[in-house]
N, C-alpha and C positions, 0 to 999 in steps of 0.2 A: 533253758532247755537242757535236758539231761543226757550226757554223754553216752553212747552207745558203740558196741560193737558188732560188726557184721563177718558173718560168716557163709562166702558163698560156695554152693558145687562141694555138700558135704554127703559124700556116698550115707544111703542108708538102708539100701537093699538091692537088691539083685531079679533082672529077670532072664530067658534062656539069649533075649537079644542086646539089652541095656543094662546100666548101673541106674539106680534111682538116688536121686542126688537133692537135697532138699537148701534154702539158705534160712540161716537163722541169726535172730536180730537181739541181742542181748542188751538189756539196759546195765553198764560197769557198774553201779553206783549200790547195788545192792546182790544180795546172797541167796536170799529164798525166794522166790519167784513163781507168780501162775507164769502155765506155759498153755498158749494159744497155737493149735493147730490150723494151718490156713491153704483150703483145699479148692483149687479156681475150677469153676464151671468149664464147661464145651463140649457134656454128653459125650463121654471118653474117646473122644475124636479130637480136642482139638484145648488148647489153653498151653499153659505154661507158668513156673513157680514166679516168671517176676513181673507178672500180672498183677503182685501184693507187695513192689516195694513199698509205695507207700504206706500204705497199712504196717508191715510187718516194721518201717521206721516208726512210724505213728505209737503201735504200740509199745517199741518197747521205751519210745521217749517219754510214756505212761506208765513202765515201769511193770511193761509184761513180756514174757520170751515166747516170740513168736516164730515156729516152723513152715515157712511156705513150702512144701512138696512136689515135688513133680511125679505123676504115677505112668504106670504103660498106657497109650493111646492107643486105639484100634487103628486100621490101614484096611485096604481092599483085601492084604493075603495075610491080615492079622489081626484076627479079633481079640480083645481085650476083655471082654467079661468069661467070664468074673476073676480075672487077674487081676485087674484095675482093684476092685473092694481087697483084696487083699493087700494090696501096694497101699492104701490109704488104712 
């Protein structure tokens, strides 16, 4: 299995209420790398980034950099579109 490094709660943007905070799963073993974006379902209501640990482990024990993101969810006194499409 292929040594990897994890990086969680990495700010990567901003909105007027939150920080958007993404984790990312780095395989150490190599230098160039695709990078896999990983955006979880819940109709901007409802999910979460570590919804993809597995996965964002999986990959990059396959030797891909994977960013799970967390974007703005709506609420009753806060809609999120189309903040959300820009957050992703």
């Amino acid at each position: 299995m292929n040594e990897i490094k994890i990086l969680k709660n990495i700010v990567y943007g901003e909105t007027e209420r939150e920080y958007l905070t993404a984790d990312i799963y780095l395989p150490t073993n190599k230098t160039s790398i695709p990078i896999v974006i990983l955006v979880h379902g819940g109709a901007f209501h409802a999910g979460a980034k570590e919804m993809y640990e597995n996965w964002g482990t999986y990959l990059a024990q396959n030797g891909f950099c994977a960013m799970a993101i967390n974007y703005r969810l709506s609420g009753p006194d806060y809609p999120s579109y189309s903040g959300a499409i820009d957050d992703v």
